[in-house]
MMTF fields as JSON, N, C-alpha, C and O atoms, coordinates in Angstrom:
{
  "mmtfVersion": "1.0.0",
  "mmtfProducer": "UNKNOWN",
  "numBonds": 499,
  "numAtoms": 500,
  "numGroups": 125,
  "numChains": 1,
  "numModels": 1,
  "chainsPerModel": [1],
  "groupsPerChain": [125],
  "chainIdList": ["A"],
  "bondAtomList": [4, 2, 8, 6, 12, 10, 16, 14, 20, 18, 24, 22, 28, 26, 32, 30, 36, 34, 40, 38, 44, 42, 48, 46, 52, 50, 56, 54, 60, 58, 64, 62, 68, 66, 72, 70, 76, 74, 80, 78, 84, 82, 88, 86, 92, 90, 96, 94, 100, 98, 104, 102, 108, 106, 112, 110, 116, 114, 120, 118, 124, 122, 128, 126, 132, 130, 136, 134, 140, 138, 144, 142, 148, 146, 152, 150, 156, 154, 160, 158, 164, 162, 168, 166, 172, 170, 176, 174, 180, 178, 184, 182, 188, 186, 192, 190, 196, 194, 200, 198, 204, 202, 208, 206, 212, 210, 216, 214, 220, 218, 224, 222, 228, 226, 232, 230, 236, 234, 240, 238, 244, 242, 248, 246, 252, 250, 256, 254, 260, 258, 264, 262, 268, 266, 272, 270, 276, 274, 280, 278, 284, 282, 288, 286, 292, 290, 296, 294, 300, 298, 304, 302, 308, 306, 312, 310, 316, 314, 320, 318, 324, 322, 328, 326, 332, 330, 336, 334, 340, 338, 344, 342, 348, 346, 352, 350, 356, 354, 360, 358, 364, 362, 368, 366, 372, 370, 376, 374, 380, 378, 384, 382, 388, 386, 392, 390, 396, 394, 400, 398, 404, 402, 408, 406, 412, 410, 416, 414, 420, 418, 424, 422, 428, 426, 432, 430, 436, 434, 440, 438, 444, 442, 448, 446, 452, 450, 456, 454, 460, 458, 464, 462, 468, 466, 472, 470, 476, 474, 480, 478, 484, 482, 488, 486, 492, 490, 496, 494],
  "bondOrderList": [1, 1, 1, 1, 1, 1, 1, 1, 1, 1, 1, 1, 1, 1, 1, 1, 1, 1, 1, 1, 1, 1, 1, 1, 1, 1, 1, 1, 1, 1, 1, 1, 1, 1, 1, 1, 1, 1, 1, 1, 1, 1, 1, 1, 1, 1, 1, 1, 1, 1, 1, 1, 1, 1, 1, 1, 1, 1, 1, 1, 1, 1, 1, 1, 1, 1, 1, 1, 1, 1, 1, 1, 1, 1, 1, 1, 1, 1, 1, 1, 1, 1, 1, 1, 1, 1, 1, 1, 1, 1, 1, 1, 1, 1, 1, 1, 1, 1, 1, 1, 1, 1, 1, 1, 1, 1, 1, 1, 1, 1, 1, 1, 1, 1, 1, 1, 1, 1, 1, 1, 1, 1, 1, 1],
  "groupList": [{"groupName": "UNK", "atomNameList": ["N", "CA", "C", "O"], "elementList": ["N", "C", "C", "O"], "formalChargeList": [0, 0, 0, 0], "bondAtomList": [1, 0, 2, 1, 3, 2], "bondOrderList": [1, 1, 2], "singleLetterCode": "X", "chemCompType": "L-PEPTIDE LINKING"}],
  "groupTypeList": [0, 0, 0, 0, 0, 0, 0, 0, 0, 0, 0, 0, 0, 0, 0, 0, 0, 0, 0, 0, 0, 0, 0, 0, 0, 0, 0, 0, 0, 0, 0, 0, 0, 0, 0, 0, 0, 0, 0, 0, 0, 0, 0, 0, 0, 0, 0, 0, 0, 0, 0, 0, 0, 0, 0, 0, 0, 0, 0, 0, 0, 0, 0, 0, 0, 0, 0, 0, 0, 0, 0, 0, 0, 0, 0, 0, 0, 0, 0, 0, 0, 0, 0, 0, 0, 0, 0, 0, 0, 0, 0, 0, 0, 0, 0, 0, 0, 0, 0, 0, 0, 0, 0, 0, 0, 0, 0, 0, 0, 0, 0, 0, 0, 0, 0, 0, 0, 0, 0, 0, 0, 0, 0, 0, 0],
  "groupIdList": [1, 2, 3, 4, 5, 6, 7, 8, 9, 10, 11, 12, 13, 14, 15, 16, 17, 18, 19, 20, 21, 22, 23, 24, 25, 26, 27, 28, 29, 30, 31, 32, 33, 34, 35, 36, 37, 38, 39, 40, 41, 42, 43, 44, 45, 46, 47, 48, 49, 50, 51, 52, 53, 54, 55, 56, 57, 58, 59, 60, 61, 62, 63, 64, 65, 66, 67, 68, 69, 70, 71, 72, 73, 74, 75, 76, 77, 78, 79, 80, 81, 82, 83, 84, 85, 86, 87, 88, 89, 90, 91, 92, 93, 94, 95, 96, 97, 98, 99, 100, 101, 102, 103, 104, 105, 106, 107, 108, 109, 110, 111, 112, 113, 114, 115, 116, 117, 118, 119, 120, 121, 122, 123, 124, 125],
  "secStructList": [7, 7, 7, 5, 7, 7, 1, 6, 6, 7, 7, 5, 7, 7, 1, 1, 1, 1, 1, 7, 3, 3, 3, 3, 3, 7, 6, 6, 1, 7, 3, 3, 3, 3, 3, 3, 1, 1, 7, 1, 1, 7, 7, 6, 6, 1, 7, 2, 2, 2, 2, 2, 2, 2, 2, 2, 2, 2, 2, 2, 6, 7, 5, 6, 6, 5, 6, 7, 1, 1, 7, 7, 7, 1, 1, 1, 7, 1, 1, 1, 1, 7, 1, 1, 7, 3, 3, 3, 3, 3, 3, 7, 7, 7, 7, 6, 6, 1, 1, 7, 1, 3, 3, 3, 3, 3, 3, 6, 6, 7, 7, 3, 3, 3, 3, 3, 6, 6, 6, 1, 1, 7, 1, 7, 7],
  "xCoordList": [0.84, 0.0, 0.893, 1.919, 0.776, 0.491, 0.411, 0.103, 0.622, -0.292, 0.985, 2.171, -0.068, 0.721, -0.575, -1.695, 0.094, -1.021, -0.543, 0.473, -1.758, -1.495, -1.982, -1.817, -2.567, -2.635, -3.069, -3.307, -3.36, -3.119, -4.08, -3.5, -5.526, -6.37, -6.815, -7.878, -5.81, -6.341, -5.919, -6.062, -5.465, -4.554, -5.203, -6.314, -4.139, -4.097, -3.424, -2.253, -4.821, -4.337, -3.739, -4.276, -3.071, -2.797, -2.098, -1.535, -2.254, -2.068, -2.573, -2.189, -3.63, -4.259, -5.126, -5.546, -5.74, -6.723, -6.321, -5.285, -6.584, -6.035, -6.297, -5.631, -7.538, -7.736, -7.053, -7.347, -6.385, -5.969, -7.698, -8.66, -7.673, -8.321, -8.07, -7.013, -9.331, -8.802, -9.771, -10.787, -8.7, -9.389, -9.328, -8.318, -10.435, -10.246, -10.707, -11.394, -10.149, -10.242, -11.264, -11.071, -12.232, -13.094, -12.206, -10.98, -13.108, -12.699, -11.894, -11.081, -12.652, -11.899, -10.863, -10.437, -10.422, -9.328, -9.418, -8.453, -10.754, -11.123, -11.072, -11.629, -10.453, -9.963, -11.304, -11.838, -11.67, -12.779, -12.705, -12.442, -13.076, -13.161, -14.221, -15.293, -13.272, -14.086, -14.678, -15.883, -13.71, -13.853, -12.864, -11.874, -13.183, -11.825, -11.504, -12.392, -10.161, -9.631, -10.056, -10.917, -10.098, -10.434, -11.893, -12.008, -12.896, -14.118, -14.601, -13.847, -16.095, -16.781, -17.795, -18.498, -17.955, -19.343, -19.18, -18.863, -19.356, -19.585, -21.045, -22.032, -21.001, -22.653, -23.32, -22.984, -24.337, -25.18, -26.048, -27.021, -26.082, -26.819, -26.03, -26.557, -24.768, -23.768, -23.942, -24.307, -23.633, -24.157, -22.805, -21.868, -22.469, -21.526, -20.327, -19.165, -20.921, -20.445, -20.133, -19.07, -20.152, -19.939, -18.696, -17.844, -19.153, -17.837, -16.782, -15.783, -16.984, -15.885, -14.977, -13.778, -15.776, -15.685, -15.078, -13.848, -15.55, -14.485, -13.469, -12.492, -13.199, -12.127, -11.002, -9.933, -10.917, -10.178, -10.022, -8.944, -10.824, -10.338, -9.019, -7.937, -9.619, -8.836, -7.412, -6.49, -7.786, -6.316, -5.12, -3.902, -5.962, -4.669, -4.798, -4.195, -5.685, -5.277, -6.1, -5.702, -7.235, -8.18, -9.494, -10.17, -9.844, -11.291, -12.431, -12.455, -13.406, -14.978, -15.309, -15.863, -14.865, -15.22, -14.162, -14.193, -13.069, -12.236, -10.883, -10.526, -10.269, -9.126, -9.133, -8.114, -10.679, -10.394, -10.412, -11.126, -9.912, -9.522, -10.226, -10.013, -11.346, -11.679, -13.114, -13.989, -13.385, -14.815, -14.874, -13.781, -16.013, -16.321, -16.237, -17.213, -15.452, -16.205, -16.741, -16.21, -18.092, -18.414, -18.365, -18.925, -17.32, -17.299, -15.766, -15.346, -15.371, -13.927, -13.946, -14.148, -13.793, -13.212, -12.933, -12.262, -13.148, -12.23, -11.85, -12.222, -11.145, -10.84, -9.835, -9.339, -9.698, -9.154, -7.435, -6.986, -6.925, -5.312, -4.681, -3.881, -5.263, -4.33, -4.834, -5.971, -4.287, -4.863, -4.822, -5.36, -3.668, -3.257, -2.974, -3.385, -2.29, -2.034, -0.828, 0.002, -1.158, -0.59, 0.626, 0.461, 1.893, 2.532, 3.726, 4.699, 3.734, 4.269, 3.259, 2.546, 3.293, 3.0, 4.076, 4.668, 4.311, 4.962, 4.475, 3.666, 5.299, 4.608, 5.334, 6.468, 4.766, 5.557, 5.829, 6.844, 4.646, 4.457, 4.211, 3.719, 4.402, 3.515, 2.812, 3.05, 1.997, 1.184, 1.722, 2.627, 1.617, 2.208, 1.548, 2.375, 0.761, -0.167, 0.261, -0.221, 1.532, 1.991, 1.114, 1.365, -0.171, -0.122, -0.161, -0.175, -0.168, 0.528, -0.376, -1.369, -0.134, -1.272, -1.078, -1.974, 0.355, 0.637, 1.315, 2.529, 0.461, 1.982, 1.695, 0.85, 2.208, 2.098, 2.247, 2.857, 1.374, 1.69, 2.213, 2.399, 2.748, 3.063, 2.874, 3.403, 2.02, 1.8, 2.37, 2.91, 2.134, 2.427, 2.141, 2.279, 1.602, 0.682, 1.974, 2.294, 2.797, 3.96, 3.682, 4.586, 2.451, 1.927, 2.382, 2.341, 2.798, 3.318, 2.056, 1.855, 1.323, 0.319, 0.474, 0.721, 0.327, 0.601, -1.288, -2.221, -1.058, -2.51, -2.562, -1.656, -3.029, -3.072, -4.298, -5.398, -4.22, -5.21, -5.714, -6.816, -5.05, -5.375, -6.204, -6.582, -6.451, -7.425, -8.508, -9.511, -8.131, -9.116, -10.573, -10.491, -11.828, -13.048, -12.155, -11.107, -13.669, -12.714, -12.467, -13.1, -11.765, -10.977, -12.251, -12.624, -12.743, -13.695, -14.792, -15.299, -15.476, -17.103, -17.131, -18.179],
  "yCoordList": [-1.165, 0.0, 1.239, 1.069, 2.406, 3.348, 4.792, 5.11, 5.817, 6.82, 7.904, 7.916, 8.91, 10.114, 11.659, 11.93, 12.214, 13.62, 14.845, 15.52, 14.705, 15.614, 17.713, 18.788, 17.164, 18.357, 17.949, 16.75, 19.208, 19.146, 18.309, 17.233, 18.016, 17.19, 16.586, 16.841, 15.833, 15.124, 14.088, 14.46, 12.964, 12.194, 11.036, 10.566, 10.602, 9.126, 8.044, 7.853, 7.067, 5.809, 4.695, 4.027, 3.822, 2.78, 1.388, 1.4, 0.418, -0.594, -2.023, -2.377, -2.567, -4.255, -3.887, -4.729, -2.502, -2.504, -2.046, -1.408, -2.041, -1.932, -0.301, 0.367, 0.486, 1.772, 2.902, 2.6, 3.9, 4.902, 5.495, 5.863, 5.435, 5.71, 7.314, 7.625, 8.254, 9.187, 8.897, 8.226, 9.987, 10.117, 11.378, 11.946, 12.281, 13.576, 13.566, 12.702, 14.626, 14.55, 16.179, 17.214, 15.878, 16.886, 17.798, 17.757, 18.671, 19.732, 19.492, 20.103, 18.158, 17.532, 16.58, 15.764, 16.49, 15.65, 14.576, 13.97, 13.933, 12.339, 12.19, 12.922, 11.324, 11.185, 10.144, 9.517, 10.091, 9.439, 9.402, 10.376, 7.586, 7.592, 8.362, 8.566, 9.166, 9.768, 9.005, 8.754, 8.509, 7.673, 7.5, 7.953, 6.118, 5.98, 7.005, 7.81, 7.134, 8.551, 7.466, 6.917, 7.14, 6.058, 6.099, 6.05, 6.169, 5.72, 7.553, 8.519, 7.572, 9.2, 9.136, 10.101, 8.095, 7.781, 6.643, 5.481, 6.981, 5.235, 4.568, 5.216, 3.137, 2.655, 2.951, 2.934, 3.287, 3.764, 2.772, 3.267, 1.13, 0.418, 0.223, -0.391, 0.774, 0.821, 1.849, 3.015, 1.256, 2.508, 3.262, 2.558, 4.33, 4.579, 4.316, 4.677, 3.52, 3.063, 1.744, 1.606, 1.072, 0.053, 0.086, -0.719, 1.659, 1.648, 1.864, 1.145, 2.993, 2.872, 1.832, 1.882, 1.01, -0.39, -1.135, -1.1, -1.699, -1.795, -1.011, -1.73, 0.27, 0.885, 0.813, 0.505, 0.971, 0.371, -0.95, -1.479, -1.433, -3.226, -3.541, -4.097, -2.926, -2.907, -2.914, -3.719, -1.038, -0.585, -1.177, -1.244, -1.581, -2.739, -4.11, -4.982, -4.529, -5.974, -6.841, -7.985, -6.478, -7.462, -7.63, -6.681, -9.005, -8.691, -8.775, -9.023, -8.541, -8.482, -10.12, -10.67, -10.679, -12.171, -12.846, -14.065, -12.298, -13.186, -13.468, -12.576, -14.376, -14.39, -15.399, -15.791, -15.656, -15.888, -15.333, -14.343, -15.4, -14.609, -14.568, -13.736, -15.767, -16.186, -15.897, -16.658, -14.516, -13.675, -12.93, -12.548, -12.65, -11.301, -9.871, -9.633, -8.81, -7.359, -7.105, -7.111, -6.78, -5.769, -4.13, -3.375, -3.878, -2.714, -2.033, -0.92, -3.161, -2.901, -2.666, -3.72, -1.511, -1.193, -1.971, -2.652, -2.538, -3.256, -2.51, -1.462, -3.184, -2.38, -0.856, -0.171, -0.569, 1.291, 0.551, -0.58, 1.889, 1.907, 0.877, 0.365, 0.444, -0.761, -2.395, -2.566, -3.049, -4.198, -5.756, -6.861, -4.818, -5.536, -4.756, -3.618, -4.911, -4.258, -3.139, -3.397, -1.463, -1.181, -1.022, -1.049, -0.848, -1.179, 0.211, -0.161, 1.428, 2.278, 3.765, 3.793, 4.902, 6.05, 7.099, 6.963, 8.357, 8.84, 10.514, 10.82, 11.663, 13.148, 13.202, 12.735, 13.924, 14.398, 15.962, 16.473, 16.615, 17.96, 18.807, 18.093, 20.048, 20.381, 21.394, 21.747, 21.914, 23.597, 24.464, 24.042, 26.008, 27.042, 27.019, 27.478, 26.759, 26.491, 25.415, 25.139, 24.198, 23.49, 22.522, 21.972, 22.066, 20.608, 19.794, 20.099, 18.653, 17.544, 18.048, 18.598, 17.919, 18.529, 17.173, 16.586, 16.727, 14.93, 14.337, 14.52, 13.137, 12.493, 10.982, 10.989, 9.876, 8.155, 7.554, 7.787, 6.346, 5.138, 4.33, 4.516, 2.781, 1.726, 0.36, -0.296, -0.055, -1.755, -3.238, -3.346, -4.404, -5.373, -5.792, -7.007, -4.961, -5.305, -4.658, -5.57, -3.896, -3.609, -1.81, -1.051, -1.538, -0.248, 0.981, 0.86, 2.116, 3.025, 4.082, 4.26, 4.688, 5.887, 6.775, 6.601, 8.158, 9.352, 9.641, 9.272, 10.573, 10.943, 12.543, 13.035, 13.039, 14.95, 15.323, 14.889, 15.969, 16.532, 17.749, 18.116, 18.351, 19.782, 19.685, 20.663, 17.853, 18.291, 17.251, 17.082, 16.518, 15.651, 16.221, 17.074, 15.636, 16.407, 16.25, 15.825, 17.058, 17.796, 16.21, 15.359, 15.94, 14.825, 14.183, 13.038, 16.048, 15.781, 15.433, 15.357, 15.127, 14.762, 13.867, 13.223],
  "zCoordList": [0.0, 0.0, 0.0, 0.659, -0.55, -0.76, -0.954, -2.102, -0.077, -0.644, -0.767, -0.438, -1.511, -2.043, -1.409, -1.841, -0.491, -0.031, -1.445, -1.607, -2.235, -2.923, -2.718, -3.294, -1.601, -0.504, 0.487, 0.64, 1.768, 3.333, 3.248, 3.394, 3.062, 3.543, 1.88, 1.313, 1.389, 0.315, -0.285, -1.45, -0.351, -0.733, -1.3, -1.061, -2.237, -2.85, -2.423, -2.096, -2.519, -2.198, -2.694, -1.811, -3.344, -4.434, -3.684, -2.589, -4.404, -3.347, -4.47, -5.585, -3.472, -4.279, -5.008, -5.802, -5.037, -6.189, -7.576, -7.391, -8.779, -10.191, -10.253, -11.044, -9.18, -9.113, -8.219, -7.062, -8.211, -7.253, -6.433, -7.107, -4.856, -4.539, -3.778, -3.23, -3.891, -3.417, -2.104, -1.928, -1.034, 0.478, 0.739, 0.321, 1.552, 1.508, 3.536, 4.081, 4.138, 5.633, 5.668, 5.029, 6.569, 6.982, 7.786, 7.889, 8.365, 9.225, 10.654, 11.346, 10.678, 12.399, 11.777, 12.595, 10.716, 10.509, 10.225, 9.759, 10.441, 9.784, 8.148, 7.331, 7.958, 6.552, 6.279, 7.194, 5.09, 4.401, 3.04, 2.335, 2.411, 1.355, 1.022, 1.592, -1.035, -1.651, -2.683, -2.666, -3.832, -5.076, -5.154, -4.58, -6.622, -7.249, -8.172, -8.453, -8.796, -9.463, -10.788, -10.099, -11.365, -12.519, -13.021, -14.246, -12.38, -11.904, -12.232, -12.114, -12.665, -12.46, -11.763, -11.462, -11.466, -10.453, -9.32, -9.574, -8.465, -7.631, -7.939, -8.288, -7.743, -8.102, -7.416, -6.232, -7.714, -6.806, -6.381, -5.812, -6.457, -5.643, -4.23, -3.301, -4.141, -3.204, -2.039, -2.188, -0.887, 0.611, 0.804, 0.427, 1.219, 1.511, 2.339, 2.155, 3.414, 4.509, 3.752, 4.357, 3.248, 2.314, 1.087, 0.71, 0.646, -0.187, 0.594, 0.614, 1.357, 2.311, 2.999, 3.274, 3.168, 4.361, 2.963, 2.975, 1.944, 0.57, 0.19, -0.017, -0.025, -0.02, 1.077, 0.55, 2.224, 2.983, 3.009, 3.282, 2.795, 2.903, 1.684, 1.873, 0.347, -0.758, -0.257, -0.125, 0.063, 0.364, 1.455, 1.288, 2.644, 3.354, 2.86, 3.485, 1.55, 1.145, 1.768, 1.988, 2.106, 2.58, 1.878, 1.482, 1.735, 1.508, 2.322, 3.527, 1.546, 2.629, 2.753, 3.705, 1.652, 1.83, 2.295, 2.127, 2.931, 3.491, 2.672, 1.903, 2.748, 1.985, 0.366, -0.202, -0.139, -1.392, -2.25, -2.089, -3.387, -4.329, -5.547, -6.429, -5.614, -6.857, -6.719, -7.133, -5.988, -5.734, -7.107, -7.524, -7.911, -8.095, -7.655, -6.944, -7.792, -7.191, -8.119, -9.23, -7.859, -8.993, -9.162, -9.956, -7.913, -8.145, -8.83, -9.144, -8.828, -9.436, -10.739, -11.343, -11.629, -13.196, -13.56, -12.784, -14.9, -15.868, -16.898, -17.425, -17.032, -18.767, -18.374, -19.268, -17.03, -16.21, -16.59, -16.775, -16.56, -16.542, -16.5, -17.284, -15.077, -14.911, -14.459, -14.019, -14.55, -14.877, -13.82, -13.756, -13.032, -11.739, -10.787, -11.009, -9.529, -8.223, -8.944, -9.815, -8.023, -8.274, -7.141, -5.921, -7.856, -6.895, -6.587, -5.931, -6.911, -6.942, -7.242, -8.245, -6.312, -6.825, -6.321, -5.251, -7.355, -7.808, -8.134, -9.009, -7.047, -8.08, -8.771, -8.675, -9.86, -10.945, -11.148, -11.621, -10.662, -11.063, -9.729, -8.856, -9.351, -8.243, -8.776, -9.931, -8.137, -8.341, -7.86, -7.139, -7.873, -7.763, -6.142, -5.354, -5.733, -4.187, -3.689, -2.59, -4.418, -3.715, -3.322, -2.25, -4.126, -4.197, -5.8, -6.992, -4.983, -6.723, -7.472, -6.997, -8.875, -10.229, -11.0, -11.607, -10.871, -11.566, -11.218, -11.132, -10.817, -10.919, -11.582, -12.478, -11.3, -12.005, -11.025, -9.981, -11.551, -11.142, -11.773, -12.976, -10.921, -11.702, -11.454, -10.557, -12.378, -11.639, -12.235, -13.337, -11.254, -11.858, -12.882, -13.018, -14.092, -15.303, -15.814, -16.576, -15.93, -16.107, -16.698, -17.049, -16.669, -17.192, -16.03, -14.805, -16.773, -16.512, -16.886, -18.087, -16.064, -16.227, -15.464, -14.271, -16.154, -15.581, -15.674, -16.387, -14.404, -14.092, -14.089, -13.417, -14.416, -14.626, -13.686, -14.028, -12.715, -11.931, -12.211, -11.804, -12.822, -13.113, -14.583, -15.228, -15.066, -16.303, -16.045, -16.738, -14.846, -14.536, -13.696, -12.812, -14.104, -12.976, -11.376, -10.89, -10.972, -9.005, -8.663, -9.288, -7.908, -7.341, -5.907, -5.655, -4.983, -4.5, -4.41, -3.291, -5.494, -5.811, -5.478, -5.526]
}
C-alpha cells in the first residue's frame, strides 16, 4: 500500500486494487473515502459506509469475503489503466499552491500511467 497527499487534507491511495483511490479529511481531521480517481461515479446500488468499508479493505489488502480470491467485485473497473495491483506512486508535477497537479503510477501489469489533476473532474465529488 500506498499513498501520495497531494494536498493538506487530500490524498491518494494505491495498493491491491487496479484503481488509485482518493481520500479527503473533513474539518476535524477524519480522513474518508471519496472515489476511485479512474471511476466518475460510484454505483449507486452501493451505501456509503460500504464503499468505504471496501475501499479500505482494498487498500490494506483485505477482503470483505475473506481471503479468497476467486470472488467477483463488482465494483472494481475493468478495462481502467491498470490491470493488476498497483505497486508504486509517484509526483511528478507540483502547483504554484503546492499541491501535486501529476503524478504516475506503476503496476504489476507492467503499465506506466501518468494521471493529470489539473485536467481531470474535481478529485472531491
Amino acid at each position: 500500500m500506498w499513498v501520495l497527499f497531494v494536498s493538506e487534507r487530500t490524498l491518494v491511495g494505491v495498493g491491491f486494487d487496479c484503481n488509485p483511490m482518493i481520500f479527503a479529511a473533513d474539518d476535524t481531521g477524519l480522513w474518508s473515502f471519496v472515489r476511485f480517481l479512474d471511476e466518475m461515479k460510484a454505483a449507486p446500488s452501493a451505501s456509503k459506509a460500504s464503499q468505504l468499508s471496501e475501499a479500505l479493505g482494498k487498500l490494506y489488502g483485505q477482503s470483505k469475503q475473506g481471503a479468497s480470491s476467486d470472488t467477483v467485485e463488482p465494483s472494481k473497473a475493468r478495462g481502467g489503466a491498470h490491470e493488476n495491483c498497483i505497486t508504486c506512486i509517484v509526483p511528478l508535477r507540483k502547483g504554484s499552491d503546492g499541491t501535486i497537479k501529476r503524478f504516475s503510477t506503476s503496476g504489476l501489469d507492467g503499465k506506466v500511467v501518468v494521471w493529470d489533476l489539473e485536467n481531470h473532474v474535481s478529485i472531491a465529488k
